[in-house]
N, C-alpha and C positions, 0 to 999 in steps of 0.2 A: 425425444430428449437426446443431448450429445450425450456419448459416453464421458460417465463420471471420471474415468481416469483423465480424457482430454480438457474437461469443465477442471477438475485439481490441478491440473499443471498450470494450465493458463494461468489459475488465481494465484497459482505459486511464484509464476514468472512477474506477473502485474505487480505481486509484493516486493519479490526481491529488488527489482528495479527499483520502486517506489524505495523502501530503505538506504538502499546505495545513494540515491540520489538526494535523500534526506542527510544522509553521513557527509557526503560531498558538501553540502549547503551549508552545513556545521564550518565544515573545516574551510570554504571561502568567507564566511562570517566571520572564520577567525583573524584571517588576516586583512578584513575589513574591506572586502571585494562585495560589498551588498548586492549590489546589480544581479550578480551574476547568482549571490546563493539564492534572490526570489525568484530567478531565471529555473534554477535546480528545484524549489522547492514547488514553482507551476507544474514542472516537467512530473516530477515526484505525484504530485496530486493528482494528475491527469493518467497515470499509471495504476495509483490507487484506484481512483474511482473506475476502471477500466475491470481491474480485477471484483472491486466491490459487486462491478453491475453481473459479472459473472456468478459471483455467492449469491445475489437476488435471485436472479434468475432460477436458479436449484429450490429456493426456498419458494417463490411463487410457481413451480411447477408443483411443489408437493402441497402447498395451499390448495391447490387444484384436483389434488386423489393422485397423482402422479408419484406415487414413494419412490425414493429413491433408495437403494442396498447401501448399508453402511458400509464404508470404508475406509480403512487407516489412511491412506493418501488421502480424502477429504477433509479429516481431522488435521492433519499434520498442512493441507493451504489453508484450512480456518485457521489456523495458531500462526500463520506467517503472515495472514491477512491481519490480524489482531498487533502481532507486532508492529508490522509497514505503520497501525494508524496510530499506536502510540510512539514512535519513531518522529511519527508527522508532529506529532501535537510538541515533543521534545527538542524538535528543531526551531518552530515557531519560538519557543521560549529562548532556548541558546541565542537564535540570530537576535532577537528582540531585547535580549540584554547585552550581548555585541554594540548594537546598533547603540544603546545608551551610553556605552562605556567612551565611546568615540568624541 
């Protein structure tokens, strides 16, 4: 198994992008650049599910007998990974009523 610090940061990093790139997609929705925010929000998704396959991977080694030691850094990319995907789900909505507004 990767060390749990290197496995947290990754999923930490895979969210932060994934959010920034959701907040981006927001604000070209806003001024009606659609192209570009589904551009951001592919990029966003592909970020996420990057970091997500990372969170799998920890949970299918310990499905396995493989425990892993808890720790605050893993708690603290679970809560980042949690936001990036309600972030996601919040964008989809903003652009998609953008989009009708037009």
């Amino acid at each position: 198994m990767e060390g749990i610090e290197l496995v947290s940061f990754t999923i930490i990093a895979c969210a932060g992008t994934a959010r920034s790139l959701y907040i981006e997609a927001i604000r070209q929705a806003k001024v009606q650049a659609f192209i570009e925010a589904d551009s951001l929000m592919d990029e966003g998704e592909k970020m996420f599910i990057e970091g997500h396959a990372a969170h799998a991977k920890l949970i299918q080694e310990e499905a396995g007998g493989h425990k892993s030691e808890y720790a605050l850094l893993l708690v603290h990319a679970e809560d980042q990974l949690m936001s990036a995907e309600a972030f996601g789900i919040l964008a989809r909505e903003f652009i998609d009523i953008y989009k009708r507004l037009v």
